[in-house]
TORVO-982624 format. One record per residue (C-alpha): residue number from 1; x, y, z; residue in one letter. Coordinates in steps of 0.001 Angstrom, whole numbers, always signed. Layout:
N
PT voro      xx      yy      zz dodren
PT  NUM       X       Y       Z      a
...
REM end
This chain:
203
PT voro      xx      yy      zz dodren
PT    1      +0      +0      +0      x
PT    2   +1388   +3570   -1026      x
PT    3   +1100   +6501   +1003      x
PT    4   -1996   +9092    -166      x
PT    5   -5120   +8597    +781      x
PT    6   -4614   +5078   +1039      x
PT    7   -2555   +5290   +4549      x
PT    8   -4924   +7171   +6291      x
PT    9   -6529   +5940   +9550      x
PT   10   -9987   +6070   +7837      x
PT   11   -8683   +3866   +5252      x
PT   12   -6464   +1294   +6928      x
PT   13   -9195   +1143   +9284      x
PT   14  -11624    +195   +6606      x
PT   15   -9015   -3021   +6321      x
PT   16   -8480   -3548   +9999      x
PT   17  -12480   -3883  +10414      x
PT   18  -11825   -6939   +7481      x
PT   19   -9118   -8538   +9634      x
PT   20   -6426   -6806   +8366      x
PT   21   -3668   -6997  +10569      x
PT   22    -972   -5570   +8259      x
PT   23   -3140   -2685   +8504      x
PT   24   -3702   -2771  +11999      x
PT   25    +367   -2665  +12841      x
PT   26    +823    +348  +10759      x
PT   27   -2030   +2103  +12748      x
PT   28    +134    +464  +15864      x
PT   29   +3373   +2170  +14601      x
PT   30   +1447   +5109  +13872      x
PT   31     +90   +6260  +17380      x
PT   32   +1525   +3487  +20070      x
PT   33   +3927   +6263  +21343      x
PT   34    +831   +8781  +21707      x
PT   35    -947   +6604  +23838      x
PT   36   +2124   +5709  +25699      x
PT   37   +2664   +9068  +26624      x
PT   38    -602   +9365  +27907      x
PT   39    -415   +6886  +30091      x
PT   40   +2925   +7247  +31492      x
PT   41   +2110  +11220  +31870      x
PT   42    -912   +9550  +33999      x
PT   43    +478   +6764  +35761      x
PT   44   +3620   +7766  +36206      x
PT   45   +5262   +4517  +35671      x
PT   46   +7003   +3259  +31884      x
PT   47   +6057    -360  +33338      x
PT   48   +2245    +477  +33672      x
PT   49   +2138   +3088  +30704      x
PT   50   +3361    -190  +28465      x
PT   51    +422   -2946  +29743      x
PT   52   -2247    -269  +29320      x
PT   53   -1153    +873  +26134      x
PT   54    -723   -2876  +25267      x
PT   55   -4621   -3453  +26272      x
PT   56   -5372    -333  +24569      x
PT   57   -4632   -1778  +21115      x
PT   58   -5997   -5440  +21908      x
PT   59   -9425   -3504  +22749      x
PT   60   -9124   -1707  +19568      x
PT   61   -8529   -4710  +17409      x
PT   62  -10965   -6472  +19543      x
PT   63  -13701   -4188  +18958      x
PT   64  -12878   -2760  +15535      x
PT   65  -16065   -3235  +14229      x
PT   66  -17185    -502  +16842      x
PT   67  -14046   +2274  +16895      x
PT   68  -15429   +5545  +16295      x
PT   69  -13426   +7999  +13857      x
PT   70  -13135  +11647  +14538      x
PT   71  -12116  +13540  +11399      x
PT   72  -10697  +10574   +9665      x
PT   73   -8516   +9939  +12796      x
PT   74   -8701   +6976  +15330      x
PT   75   -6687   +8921  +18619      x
PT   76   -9320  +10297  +20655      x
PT   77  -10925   +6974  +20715      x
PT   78   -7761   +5574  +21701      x
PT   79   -7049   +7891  +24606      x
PT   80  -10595   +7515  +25989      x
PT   81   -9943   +4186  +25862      x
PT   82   -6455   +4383  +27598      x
PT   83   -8477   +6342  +30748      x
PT   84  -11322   +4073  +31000      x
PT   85   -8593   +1268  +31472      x
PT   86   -6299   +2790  +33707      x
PT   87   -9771   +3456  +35382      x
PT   88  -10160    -159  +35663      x
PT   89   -6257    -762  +36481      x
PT   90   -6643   +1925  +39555      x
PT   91   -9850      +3  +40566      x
PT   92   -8365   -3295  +40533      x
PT   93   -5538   -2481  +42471      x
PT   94   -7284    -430  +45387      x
PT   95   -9148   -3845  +45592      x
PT   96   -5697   -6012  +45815      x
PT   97   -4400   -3240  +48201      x
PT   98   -7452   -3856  +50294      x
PT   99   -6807   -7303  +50621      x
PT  100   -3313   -6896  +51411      x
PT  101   -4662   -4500  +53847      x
PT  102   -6189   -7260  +55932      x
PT  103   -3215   -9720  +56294      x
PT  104    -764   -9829  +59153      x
PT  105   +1702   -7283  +59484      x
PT  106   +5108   -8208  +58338      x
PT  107   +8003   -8618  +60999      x
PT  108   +9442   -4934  +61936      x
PT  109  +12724   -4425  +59896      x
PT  110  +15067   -1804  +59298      x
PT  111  +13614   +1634  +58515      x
PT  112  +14098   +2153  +55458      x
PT  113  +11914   +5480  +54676      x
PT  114  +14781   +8031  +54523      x
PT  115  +16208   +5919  +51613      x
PT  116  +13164   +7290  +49787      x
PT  117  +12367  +10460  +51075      x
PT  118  +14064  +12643  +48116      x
PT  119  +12719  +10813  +45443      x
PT  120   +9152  +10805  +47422      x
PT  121   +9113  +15017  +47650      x
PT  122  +10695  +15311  +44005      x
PT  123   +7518  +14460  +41948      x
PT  124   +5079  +16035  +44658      x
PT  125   +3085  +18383  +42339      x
PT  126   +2708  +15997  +39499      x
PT  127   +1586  +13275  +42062      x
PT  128    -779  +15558  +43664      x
PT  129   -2469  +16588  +40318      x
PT  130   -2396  +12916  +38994      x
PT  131   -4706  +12228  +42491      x
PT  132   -6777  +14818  +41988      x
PT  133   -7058  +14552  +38174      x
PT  134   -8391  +10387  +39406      x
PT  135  -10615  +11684  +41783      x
PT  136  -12869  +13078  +38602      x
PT  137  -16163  +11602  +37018      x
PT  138  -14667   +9479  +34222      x
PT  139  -16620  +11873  +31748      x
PT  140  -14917  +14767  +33279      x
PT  141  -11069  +13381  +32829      x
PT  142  -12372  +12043  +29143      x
PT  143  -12965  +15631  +28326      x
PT  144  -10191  +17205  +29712      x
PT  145   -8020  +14715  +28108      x
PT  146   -9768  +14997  +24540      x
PT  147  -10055  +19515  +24424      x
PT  148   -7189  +20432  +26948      x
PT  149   -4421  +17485  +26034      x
PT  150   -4910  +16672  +22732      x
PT  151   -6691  +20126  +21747      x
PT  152   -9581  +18771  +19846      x
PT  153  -12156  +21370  +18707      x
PT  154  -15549  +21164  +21066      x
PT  155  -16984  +19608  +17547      x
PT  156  -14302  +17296  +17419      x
PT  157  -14654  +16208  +21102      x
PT  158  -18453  +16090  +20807      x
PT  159  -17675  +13796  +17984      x
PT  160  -15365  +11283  +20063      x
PT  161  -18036  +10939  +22937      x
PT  162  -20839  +11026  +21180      x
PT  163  -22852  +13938  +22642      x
PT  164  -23579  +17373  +21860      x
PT  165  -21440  +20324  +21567      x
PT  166  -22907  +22209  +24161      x
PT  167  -22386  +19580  +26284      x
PT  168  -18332  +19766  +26059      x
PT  169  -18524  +23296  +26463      x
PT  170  -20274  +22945  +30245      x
PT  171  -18524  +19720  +30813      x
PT  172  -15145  +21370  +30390      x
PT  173  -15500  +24358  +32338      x
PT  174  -17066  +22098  +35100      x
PT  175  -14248  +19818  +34875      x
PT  176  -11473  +22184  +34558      x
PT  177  -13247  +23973  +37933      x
PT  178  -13443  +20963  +39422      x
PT  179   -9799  +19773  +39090      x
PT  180   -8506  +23394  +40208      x
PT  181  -10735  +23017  +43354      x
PT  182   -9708  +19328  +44170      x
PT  183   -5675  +19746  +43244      x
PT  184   -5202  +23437  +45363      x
PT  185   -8034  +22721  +48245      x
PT  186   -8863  +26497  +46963      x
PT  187  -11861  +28394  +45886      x
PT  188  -14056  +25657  +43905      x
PT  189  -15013  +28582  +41346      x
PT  190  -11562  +29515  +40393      x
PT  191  -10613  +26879  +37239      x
PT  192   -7112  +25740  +36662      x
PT  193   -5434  +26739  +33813      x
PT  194   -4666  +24112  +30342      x
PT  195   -1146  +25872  +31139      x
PT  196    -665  +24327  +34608      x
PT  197   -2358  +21315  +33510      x
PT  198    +715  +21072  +30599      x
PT  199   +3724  +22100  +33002      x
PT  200   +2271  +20150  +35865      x
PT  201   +2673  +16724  +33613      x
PT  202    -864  +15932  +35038      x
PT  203   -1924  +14697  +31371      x
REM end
């Protein structure tokens, strides 16, 4: 296949809903590092940021009969896709945290908490807007992700998620508000910025 209109997503997509898994690595090489970014910018770990991106594309070829295109491109479905499964990830692991939370205590050992306590304080801010950027409605981090991150158009978004324009528009503002309100602990009215949101790696 030459390059044209032939390589497009829309088009190799066309073959990837036929089984076409030539196709379907080229849209792999295409955008893997996008999503991986994503997810490492979210997770903070290159170990996590590789399974989910990893489950990312098996959902995508697994359901490629149902991927939704937004102007002839398959990334915003992707990156929805990458939260709603570190959404599951996060969930899974309170659960096994939980459970560990119940067993004995292990034998007392050496302290070994000022080994850690530079790298702990280093990544404060980004850990503290990473919390606070979790403790959103899924459809509020889906937005923010889609308009502030990837800087789709309100149309564009609204396209991805399948709802109306005005419906981005409120949904942002509310979502930007309510990340600025949970991440400083300050006046739930006053939003924070897409420029904090960039230099504080939260996304």
């Amino acid at each position: 296949m030459s390059g044209g209109s032939e390589s497009t997503d829309e088009a190799l997509w066309l073959l990837v809903v036929n089984g076409d898994g030539d196709a379907f690595g080229r849209l792999f090489d295409r955008h893997r590092d996008r999503v991986l970014r994503h997810a490492l910018s979210i997770l903070g770990s290159a170990h996590q940021a590789e399974d989910i991106t990893a489950i990312v594309f098996y959902e995508a070829w697994r359901r490629r009969e149902y991927v939704r295109m937004v102007n002839g491109s398959i990334v915003a479905w992707l990156l929805v896709t990458a939260n709603n499964t570190i959404r599951n990830h996060n969930r899974q692991r309170r659960r096994y945290e939980a459970f560990l939370d119940q067993l004995p205590p292990p034998a007392v050992g050496a302290d070994v908490a000022d080994e850690f306590a530079d790298s702990a304080g280093r990544d404060a801010e980004a850990t503290a807007l990473r919390a606070a950027f979790w403790r959103l409605k899924p459809r509020d981090r889906d937005v923010l992700t889609l308009c502030v991150v990837e800087g789709l158009s309100i149309r564009q978004a609204a396209s991805a998620l399948a709802i109306a324009e005005g419906t981005v528009k409120s949904r942002l503002h509310r979502a930007k508000t309510r990340l600025g309100a949970l991440y400083r602990g300050l006046d739930p009215d006053r939003p924070l910025t897409d420029q904090t949101l960039h230099q504080g790696r939260i996304l």
